[in-house]
KETI-572845 format. One record per residue (C-alpha): residue number from 1; residue in three letters; chain; x, y, z. Coordinates in steps of 0.1 Angstrom, whole numbers, plus 2048, in hexadecimal, padded with zeros to 3 digits. Layout:
! residues N
seq, type, mol, xx, yy, zz
NUM, ALA, A, X, Y, Z .
...
This chain:
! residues 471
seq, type, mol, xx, yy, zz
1, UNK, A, E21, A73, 8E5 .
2, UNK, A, E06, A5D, 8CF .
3, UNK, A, DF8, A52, 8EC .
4, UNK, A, DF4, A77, 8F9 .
5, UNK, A, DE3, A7E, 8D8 .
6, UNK, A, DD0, A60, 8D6 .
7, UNK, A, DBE, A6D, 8F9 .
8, UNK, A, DBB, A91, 8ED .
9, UNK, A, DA3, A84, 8CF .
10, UNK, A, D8F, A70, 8E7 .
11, UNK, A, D88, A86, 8FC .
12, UNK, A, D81, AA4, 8DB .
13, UNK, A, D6B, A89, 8CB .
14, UNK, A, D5D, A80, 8EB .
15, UNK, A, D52, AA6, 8F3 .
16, UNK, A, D47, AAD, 8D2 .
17, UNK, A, D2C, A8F, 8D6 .
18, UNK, A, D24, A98, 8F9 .
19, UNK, A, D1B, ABB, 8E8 .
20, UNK, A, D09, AAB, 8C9 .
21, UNK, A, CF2, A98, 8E2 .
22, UNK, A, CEC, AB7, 8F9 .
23, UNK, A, CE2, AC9, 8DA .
24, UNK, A, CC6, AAF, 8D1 .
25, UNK, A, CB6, AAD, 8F1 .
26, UNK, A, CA8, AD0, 8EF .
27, UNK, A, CAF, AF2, 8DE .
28, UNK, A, CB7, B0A, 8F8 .
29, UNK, A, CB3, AF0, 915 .
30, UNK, A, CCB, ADE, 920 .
31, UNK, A, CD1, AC1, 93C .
32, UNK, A, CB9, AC8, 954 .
33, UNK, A, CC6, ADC, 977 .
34, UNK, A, CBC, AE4, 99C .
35, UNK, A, CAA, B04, 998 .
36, UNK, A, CB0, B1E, 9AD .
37, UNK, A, C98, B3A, 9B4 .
38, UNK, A, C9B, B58, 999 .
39, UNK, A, CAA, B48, 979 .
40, UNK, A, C95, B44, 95B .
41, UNK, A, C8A, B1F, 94D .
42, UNK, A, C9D, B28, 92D .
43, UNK, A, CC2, B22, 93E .
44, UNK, A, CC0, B13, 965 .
45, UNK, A, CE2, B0E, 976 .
46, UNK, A, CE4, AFF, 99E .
47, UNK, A, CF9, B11, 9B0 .
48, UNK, A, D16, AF8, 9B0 .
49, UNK, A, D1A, AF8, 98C .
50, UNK, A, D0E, AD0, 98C .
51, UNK, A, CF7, AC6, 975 .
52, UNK, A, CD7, AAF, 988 .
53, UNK, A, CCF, A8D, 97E .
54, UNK, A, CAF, A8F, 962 .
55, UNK, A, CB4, A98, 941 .
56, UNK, A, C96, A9F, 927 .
57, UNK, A, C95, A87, 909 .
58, UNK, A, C75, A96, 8F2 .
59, UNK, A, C68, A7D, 8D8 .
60, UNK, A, C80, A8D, 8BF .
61, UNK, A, CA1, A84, 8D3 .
62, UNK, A, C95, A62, 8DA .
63, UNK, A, C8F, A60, 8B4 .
64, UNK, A, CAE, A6E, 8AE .
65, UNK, A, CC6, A5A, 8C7 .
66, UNK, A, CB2, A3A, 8C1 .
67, UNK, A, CA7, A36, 8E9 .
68, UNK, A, C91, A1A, 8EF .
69, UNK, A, C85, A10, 913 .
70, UNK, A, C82, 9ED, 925 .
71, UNK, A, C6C, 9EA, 942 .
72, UNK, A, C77, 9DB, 966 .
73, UNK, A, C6F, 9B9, 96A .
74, UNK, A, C66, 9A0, 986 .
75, UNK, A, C7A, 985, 97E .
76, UNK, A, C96, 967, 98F .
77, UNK, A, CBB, 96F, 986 .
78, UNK, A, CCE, 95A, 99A .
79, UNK, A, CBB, 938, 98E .
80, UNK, A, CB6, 93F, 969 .
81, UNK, A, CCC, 92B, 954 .
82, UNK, A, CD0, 938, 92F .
83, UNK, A, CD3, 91E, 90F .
84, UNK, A, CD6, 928, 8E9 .
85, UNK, A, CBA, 916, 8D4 .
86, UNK, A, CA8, 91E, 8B2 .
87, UNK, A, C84, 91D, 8A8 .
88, UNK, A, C77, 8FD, 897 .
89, UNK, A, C54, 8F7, 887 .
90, UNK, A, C3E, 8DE, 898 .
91, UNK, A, C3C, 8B9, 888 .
92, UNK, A, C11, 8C1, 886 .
93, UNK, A, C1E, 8E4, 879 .
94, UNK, A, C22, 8DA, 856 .
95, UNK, A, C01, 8CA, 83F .
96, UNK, A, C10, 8B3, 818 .
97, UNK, A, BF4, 8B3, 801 .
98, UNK, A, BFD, 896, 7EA .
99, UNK, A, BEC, 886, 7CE .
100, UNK, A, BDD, 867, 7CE .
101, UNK, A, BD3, 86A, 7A8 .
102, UNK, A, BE6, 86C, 78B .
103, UNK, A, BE1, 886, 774 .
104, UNK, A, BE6, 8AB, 76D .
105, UNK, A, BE6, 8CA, 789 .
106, UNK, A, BDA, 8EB, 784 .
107, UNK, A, BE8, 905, 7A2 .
108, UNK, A, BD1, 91C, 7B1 .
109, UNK, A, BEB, 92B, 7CD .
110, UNK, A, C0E, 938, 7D1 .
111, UNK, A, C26, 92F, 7E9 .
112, UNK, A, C28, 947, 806 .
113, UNK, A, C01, 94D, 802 .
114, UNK, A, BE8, 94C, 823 .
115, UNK, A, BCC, 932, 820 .
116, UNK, A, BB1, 92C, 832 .
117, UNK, A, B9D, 908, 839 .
118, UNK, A, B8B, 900, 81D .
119, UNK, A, B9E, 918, 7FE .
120, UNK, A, BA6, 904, 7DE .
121, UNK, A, BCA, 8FB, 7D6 .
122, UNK, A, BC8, 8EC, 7B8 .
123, UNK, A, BB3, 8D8, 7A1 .
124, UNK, A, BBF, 8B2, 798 .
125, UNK, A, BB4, 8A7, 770 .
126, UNK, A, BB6, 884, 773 .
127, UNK, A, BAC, 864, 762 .
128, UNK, A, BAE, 84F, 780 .
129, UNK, A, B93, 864, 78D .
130, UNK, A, B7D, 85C, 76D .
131, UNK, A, B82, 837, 773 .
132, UNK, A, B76, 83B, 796 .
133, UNK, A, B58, 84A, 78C .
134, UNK, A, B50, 82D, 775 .
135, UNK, A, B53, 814, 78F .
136, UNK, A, B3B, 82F, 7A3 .
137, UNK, A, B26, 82A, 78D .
138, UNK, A, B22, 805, 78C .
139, UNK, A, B1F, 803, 7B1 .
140, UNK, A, B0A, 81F, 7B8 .
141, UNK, A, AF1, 80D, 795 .
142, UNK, A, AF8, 7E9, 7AC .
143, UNK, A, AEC, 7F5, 7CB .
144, UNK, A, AC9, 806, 7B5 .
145, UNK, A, ACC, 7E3, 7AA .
146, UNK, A, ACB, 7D3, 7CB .
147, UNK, A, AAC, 7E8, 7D6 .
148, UNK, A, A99, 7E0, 7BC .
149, UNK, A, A9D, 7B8, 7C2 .
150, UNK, A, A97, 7C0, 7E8 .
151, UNK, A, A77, 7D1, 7E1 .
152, UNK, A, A6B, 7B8, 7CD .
153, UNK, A, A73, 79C, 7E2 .
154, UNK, A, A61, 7AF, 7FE .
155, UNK, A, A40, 7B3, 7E7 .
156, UNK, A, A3E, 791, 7DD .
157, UNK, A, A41, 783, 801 .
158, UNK, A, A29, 7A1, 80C .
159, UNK, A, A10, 792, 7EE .
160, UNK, A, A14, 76D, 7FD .
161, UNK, A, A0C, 776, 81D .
162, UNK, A, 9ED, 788, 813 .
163, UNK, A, 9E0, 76B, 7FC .
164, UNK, A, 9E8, 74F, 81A .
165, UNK, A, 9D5, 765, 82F .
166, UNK, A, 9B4, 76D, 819 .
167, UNK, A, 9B2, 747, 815 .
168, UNK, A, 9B5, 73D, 837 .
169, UNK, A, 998, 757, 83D .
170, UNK, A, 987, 749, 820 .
171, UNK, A, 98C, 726, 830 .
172, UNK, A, 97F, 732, 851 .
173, UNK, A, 95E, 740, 842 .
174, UNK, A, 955, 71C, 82B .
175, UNK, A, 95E, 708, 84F .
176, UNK, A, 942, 721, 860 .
177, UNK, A, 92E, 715, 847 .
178, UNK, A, 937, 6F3, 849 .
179, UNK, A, 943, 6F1, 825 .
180, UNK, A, 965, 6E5, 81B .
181, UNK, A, 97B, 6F1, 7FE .
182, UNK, A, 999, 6D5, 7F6 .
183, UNK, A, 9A3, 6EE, 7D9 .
184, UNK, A, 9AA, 70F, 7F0 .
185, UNK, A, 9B8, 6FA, 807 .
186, UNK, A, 9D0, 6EC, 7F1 .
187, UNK, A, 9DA, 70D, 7E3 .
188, UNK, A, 9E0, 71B, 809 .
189, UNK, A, 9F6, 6FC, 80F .
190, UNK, A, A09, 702, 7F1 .
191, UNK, A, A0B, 72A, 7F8 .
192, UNK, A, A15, 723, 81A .
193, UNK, A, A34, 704, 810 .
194, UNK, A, A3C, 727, 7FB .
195, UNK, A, A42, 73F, 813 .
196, UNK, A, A68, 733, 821 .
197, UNK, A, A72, 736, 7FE .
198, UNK, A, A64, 75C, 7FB .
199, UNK, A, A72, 763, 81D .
200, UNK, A, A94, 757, 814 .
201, UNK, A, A94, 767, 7F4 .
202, UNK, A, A8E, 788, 80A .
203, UNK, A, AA8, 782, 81C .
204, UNK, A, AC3, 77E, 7FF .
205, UNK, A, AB5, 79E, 7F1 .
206, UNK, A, ABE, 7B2, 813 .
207, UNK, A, AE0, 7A4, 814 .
208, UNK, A, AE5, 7AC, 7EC .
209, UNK, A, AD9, 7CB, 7F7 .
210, UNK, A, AF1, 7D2, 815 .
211, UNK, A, B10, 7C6, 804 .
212, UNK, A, B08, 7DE, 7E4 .
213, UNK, A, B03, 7F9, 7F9 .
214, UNK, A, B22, 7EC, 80C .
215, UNK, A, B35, 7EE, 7EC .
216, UNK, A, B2B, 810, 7E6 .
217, UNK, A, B38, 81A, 807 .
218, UNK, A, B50, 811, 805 .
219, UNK, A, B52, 819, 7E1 .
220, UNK, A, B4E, 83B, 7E9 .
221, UNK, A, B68, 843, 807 .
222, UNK, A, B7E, 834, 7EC .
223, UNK, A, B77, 850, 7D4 .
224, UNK, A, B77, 867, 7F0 .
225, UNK, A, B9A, 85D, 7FE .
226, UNK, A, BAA, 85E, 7D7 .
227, UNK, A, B98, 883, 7D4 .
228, UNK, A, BA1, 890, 7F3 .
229, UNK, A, B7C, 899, 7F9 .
230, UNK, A, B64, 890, 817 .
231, UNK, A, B4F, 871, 809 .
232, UNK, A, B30, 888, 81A .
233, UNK, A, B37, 8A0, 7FC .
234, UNK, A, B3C, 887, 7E1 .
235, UNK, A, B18, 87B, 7EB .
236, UNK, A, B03, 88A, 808 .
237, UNK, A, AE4, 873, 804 .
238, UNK, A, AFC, 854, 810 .
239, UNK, A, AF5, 85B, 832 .
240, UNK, A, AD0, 85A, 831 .
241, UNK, A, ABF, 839, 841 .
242, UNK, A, AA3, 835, 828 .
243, UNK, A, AAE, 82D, 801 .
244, UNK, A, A8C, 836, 7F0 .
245, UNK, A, AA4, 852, 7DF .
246, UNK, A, AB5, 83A, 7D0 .
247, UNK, A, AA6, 83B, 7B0 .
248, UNK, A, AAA, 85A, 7AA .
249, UNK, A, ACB, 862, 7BA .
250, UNK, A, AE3, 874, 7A6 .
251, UNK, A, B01, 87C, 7C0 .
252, UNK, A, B19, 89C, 7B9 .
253, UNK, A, B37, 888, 7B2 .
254, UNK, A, B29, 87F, 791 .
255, UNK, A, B29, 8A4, 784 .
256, UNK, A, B54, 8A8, 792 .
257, UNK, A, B69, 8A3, 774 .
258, UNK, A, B84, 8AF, 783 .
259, UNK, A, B91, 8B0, 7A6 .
260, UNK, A, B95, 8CA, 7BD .
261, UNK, A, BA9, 8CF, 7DA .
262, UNK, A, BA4, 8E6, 7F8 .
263, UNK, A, BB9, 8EC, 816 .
264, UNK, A, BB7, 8D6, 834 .
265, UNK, A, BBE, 8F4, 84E .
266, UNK, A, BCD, 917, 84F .
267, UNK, A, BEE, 91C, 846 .
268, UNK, A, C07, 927, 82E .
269, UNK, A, C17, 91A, 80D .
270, UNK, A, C34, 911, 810 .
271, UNK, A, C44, 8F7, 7F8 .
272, UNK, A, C3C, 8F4, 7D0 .
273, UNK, A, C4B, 8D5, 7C2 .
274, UNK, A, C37, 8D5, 7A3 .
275, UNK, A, C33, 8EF, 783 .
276, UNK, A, C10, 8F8, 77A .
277, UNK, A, BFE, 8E2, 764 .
278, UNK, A, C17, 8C8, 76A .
279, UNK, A, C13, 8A6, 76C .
280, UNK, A, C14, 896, 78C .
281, UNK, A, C14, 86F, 797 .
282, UNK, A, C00, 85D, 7B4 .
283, UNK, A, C10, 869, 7D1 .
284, UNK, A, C27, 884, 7C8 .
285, UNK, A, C29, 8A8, 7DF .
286, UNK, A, C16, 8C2, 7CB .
287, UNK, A, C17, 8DD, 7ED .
288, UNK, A, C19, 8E0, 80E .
289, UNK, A, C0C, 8F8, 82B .
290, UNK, A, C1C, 904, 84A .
291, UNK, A, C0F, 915, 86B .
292, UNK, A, C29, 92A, 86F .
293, UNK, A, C1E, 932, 896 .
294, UNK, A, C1F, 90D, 89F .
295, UNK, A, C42, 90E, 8A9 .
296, UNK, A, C5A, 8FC, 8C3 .
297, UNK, A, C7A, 907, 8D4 .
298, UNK, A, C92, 8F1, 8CF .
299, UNK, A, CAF, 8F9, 8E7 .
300, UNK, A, CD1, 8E1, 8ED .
301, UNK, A, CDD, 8DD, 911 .
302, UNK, A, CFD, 8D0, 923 .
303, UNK, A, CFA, 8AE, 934 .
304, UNK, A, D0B, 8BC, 94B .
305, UNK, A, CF0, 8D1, 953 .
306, UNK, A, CD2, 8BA, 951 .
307, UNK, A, CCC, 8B9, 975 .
308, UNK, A, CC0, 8D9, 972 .
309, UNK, A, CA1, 8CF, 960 .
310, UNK, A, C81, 8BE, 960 .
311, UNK, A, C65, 8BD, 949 .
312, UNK, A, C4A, 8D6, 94D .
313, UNK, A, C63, 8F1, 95B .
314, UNK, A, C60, 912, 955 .
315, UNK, A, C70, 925, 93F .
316, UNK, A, C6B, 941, 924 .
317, UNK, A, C7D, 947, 8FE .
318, UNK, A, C8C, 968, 8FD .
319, UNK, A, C9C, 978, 8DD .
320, UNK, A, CC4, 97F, 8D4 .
321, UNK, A, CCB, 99C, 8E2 .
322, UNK, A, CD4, 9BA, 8CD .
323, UNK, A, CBE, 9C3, 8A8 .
324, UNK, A, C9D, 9D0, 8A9 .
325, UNK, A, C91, 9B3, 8C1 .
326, UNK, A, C7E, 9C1, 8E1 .
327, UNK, A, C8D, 9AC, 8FB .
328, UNK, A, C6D, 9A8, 911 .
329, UNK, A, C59, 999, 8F2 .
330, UNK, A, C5E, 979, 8FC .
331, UNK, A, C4A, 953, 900 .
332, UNK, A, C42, 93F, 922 .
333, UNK, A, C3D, 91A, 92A .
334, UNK, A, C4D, 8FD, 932 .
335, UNK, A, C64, 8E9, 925 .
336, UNK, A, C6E, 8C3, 91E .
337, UNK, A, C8E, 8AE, 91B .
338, UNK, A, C96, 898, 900 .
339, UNK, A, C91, 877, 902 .
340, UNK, A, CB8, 86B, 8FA .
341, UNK, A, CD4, 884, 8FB .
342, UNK, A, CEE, 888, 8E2 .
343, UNK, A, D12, 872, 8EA .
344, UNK, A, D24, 882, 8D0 .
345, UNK, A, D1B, 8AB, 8DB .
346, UNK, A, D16, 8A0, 8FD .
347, UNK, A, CF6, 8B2, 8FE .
348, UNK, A, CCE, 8AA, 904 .
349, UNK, A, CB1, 8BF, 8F2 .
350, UNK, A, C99, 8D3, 902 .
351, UNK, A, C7B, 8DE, 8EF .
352, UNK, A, C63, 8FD, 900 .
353, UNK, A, C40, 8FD, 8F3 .
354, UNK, A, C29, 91C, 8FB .
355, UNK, A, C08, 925, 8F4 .
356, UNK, A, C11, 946, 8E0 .
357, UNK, A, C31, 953, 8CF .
358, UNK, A, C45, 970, 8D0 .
359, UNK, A, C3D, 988, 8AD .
360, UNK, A, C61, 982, 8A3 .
361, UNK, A, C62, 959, 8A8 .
362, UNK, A, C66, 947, 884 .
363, UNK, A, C70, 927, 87D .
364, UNK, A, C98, 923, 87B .
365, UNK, A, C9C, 946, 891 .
366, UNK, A, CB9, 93F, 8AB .
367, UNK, A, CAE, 94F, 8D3 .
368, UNK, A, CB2, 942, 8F3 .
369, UNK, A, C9F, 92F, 90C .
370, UNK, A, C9F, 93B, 930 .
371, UNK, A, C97, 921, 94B .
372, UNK, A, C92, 927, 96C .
373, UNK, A, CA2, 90B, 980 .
374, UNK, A, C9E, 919, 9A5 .
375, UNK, A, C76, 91A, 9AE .
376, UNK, A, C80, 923, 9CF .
377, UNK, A, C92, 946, 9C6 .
378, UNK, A, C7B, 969, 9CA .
379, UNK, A, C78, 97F, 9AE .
380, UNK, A, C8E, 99E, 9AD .
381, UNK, A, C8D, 9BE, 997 .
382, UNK, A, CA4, 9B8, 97B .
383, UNK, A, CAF, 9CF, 95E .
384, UNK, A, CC4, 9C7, 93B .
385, UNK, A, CE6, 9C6, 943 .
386, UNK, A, CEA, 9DD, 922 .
387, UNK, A, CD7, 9F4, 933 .
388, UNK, A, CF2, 9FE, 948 .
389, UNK, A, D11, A0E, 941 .
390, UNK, A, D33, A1E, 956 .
391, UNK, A, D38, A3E, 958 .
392, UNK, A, D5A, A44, 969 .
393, UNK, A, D53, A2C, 98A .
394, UNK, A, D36, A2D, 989 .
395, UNK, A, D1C, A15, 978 .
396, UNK, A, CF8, A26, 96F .
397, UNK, A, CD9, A23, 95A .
398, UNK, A, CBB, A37, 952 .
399, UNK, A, C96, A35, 95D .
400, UNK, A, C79, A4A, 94D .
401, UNK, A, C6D, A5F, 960 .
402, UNK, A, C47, A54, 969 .
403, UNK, A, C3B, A75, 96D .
404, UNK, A, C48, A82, 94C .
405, UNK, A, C4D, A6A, 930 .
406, UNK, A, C6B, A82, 920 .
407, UNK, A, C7D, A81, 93D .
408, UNK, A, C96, A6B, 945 .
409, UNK, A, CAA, A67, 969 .
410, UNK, A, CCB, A59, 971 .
411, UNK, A, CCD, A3F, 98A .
412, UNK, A, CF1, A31, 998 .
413, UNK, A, CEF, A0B, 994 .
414, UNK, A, CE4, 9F6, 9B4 .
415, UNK, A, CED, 9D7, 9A4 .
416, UNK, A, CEB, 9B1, 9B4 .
417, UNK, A, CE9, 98E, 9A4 .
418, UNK, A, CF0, 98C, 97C .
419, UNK, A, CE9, 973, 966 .
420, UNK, A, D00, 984, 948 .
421, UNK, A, CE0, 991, 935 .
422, UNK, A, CC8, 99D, 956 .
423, UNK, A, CD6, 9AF, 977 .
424, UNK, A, CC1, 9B5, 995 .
425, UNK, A, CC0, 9D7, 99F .
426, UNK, A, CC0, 9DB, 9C5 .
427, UNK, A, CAF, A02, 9C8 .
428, UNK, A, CA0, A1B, 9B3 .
429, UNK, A, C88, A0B, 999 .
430, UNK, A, C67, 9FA, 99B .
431, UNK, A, C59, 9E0, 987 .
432, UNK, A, C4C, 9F0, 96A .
433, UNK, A, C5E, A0E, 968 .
434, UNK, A, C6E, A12, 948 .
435, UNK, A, C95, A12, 940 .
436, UNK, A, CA8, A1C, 926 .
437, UNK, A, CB9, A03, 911 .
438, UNK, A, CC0, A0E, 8EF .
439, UNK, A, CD0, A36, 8EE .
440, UNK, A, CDF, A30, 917 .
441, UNK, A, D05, A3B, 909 .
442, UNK, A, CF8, A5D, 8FA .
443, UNK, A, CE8, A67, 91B .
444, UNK, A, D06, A5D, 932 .
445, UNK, A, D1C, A6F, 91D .
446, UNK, A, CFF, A89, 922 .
447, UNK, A, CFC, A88, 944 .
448, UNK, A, D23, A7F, 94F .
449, UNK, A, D32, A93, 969 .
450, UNK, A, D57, A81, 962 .
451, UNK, A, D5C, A8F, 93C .
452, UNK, A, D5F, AAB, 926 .
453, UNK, A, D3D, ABA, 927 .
454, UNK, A, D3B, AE0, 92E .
455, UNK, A, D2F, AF0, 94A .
456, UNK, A, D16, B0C, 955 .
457, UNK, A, D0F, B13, 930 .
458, UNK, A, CED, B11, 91A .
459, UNK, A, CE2, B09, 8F6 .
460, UNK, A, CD6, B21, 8D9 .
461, UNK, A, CB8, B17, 8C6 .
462, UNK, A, CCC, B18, 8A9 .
463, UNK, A, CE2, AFA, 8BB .
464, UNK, A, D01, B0E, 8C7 .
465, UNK, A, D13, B09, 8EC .
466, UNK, A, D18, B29, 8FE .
467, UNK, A, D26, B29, 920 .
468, UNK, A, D1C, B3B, 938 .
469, UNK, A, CF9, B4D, 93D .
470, UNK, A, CE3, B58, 923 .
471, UNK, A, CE1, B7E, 917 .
């Protein structure tokens, strides 16, 4: 007796769903029917009493009965091997800004805030930095120095070597003349024991010179590496071959009193170890930045199974099924294996890398990695298995009609090779056509010949069932 009740409000609650359905695909329409010559379009009834295989879904019913559509693909069932994974940020992903300074930050972002190459991130007060510039100072005045003795060393051997030679032509002339002169010659011998000494002197100057301009170098890429800024900034005139500017050089890193830091590359914020306006030692994390689409999958497969792949296979990331995720929004490439696998899980990684991401990949977001471990297999039509359900015996799904986008046909199930997630479908679709996936109960209930849906009647604009023709 329960039982017998139990099946009486299954099949009630089954009708009146049925009936709820009908009434949403259309007001007075109703589940589309062979139509035979001299009935009106408002109620059409085949002669048999059998309902035909299209029913009308309008944009409201698909709004309403939440139908979504998947499109036939061209893909390899038999060889695909499926393996649960997660999404994991790329080592190179991920950019530390650290301080090399002592002293006292001042933020200028928030975490979870876009930044482009080149924004600030914060300024760094520090006294180290003041210190630095002092001993900037004294190499950069050194190496003024050092050109100063250099030119001077040059002028005086340039001045020697004019005198030595207006007395050798001075010489010259008086022996034309036949006249001798012990006193110029004297002097040119004495210029001339002179001139080693001059040229050495020059030559000490250049290497002061080198070395203090050495020491500002390097000077200066130390100031550079402690600020975090390129030493072509801190002064641009250090590249320049000639050093006439010297002088007057004043470089821009004498006018930074305080130091700021920009990004090194696009990214996000992501980490914010230190309060603002806090004070921070050399080396500790003031932020990071994340690309949040350099991503890797990071997938764990059986040993058992690791004949089954090789590096640079192909292979895609699909998404869980079920939610809001569209199941053909997914990433190709290749994969590669571990280098070691893991005793204790008895497992081996495979990470997939592809040029582009699907819109729903994050970082710690679980999916699955399809690989395709027979090359050698054709491509076959394949559907979602959710896409089809029983009715009675038989198994069926739902195509969209190409010629008219709220229109939807049945079509009995062909089915072949399944790989529990994708079937082939032997007959009736082509790559491309679209099949419903979300909403496919509604309509077989809609479109069932096996349950408790009335016959040979129409709907009411108001949303009643009459049976029978219309008055």
């Amino acid at each position: 007796m329960i039982h017998w009740i139990r099946h009486e409000r299954s099949v009630a609650m089954r009708s009146t769903f049925v009936l709820m359905t009908l009434m949403i695909v259309a007001g007075c329409d109703r589940v589309e029917e062979t139509k035979p010559a001299g009935k009106s379009e408002a109620h059409v009834e085949s002669e048999s009493g059998t309902t035909t295989n299209r029913i009308a879904i309008p944009a409201s019913v698909r709004q309403n009965l939440g139908i979504t559509f998947v499109k036939v693909e061209r893909r390899a069932v038999r060889g695909t091997v499926r393996i649960p994974g997660q999404y994991e940020l790329r080592p190179e992903a991920r950019r530390d800004y650290h301080v090399m300074l002592p002293g006292r930050i001042e933020l200028l972002v928030t975490r979870h805030q876009p930044v482009k190459q080149g924004d600030k991130l914060f300024y760094l007060d520090s006294p180290g930095w003041l210190k630095l510039q002092t001993e900037l100072v004294a190499s950069l005045n050194a190496m003024k120095r050092s050109h100063a003795d250099l030119a001077v060393a040059q002028a005086n051997l340039n001045e020697l070597k004019q005198s030595i030679e207006f007395l050798e032509q001075r010489l010259a002339n008086l022996a034309k003349a036949q006249m001798r002169q012990v006193e110029l010659e004297s002097q040119l011998r004495d210029k001339q024991n002179a001139l080693p000494r001059l040229d050495a002197e020059l030559g000490a100057a250049e290497v002061e010179f080198s070395a203090a301009h050495t020491s500002y170098e390097v000077m200066l890429n130390t100031a550079a590496s402690f600020a975090g800024i390129p030493a072509e900034e801190l002064d641009p005139e250090e590249a320049a071959e000639g050093h006439s500017h010297l002088r007057e050089r004043e470089p821009p890193w004498r006018a930074v009193q305080r130091l700021t830091i920009r990004a090194e590359s696009d990214g996000v914020v992501d980490r914010l170890p230190i309060t603002n306006r806090g004070w921070v030692e050399t080396g500790d994390l003031v932020l990071d930045t994340v690309k949040p689409s350099m991503l890797c999958f990071h997938a764990e497969a059986l040993q058992t199974d690791i004949g089954k792949f090789r590096d640079e296979q192909l292979a895609r990331v699909v998404p869980p099924p079920g939610g809001s995720f569209d199941l053909q929004d997914y990433a190709e490439g290749h994969i590669h294996l571990g280098v070691e696998a893991h005793p204790e899980r008895r497992t081996i990684s495979v990470l997939h890398l592809s040029d582009s991401n699907p819109k729903w990949a994050k970082a710690g977001m679980t999916a699955y990695l399809e690989v395709f471990t027979d090359g050698t297999e054709l491509p076959v039509n394949a559907i979602p298995e959710a896409a089809i359900v029983r009715d009675g015996l038989q198994r069926v799904f739902f195509r969209r009609n190409p010629a008219n986008p709220d229109e939807v046909i049945r079509v009995e199930a062909d089915t072949g090779a399944s790989d529990e997630r994708w079937v082939e479908v032997k007959s009736g679709v082509r790559a491309g056509d679209e099949i419903v996936l979300g909403g496919v109960y509604p309509l077989m209930l809609a479109s069932s010949s096996s349950g408790a849906r009335e016959q040979g009647g129409h709907f009411h604009p108001d949303g009643t069932f009459h049976a029978g023709e219309d008055d």
